[in-house]
C-alpha positions as CSV (number, residue, x, y, z in Angstrom):
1,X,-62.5,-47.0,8.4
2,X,-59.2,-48.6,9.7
3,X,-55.9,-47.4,11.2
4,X,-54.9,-51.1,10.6
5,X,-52.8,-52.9,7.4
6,X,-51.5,-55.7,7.1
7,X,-48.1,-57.0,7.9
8,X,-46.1,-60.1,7.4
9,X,-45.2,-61.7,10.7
10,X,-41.1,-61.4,9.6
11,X,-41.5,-57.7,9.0
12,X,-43.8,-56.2,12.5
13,X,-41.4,-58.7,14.7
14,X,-38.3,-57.4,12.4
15,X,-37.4,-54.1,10.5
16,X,-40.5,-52.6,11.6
17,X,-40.1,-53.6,15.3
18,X,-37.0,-51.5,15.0
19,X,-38.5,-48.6,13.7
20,X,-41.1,-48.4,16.1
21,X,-38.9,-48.8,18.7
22,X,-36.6,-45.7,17.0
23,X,-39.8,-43.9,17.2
24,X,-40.4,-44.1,20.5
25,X,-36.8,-43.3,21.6
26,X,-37.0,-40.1,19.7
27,X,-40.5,-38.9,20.3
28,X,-39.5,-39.4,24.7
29,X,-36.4,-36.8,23.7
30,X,-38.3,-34.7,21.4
31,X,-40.8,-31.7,22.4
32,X,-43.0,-32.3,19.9
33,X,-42.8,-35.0,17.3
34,X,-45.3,-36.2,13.8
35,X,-45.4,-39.1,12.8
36,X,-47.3,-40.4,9.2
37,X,-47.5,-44.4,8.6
38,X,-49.7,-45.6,5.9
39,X,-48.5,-48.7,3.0
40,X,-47.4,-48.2,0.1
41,X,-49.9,-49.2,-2.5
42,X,-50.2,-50.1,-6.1
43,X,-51.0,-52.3,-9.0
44,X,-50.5,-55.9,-8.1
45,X,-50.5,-56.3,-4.9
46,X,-51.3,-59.6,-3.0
47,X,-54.2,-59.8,-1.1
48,X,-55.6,-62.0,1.6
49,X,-59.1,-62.4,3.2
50,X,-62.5,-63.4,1.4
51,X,-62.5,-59.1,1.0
52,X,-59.1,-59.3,-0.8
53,X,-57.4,-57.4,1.4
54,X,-54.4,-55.5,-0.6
55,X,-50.7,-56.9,0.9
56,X,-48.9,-54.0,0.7
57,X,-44.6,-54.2,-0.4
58,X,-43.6,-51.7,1.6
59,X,-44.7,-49.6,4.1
60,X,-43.6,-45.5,5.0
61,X,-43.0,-43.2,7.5
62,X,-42.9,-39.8,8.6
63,X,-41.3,-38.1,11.1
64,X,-41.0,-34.5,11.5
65,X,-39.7,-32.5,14.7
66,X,-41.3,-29.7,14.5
67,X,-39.6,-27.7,17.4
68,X,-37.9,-24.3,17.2
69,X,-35.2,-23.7,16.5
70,X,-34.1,-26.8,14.6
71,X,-36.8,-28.1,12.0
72,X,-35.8,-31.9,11.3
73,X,-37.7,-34.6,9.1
74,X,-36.7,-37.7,8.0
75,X,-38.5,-40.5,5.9
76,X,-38.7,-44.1,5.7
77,X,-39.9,-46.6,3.2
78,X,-39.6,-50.3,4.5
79,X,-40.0,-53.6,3.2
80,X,-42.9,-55.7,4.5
81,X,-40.9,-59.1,4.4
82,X,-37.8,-60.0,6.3
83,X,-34.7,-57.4,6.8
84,X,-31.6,-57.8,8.4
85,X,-30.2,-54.1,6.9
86,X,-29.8,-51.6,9.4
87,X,-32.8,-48.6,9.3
88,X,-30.6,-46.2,7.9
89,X,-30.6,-48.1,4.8
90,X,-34.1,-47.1,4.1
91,X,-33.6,-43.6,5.5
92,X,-34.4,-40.9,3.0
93,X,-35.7,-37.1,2.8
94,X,-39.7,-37.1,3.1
95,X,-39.5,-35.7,-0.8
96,X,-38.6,-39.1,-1.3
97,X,-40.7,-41.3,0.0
98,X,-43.6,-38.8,-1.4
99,X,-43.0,-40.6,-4.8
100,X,-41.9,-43.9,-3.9
């Protein structure tokens, strides 16, 4: 097993730089915080490698603050190719990005 998938170069040095960044910002000002990553799979998809590595389209995310007394969650589901929209553009309620 792998925690890794991967990424086009434009999107982990672009959009997804930002997010992480985000992230990190919120989880030093946060008691406790979740996060879920993972790609977004389907039919179709590139792949790369002599193992024919799926290319995923999009990649999600998680984040939940799971402090009392104010529950928050957000969701994300970004493009894996070059983005020059702000995050909140892909900001979304986790229902969301459960069926996306």
């Amino acid at each position: 097993m792998s925690s890794m998938c991967p990424q086009r170069p434009a999107s982990n040095r672009g959009i997804w730089k930002k997010m992480e960044a985000h992230v990190r910002k919120w989880g030093s000002s946060e008691e406790v915080l979740h996060v879920v990553t993972g790609p977004v799979l389907g039919e179709g998809l590139a792949t790369i490698g002599s193992n024919n590595v799926s290319l995923p389209d999009y990649f999600f995310k998680g984040i939940l603050d799971y402090s009392a007394p104010d529950y928050k969650a957000i969701g994300f589901v970004l493009p894996n190719r070059v983005s020059n929209a702000p995050l909140r553009q892909y900001a979304m309620a986790v229902d969301e990005v459960e069926v996306a």
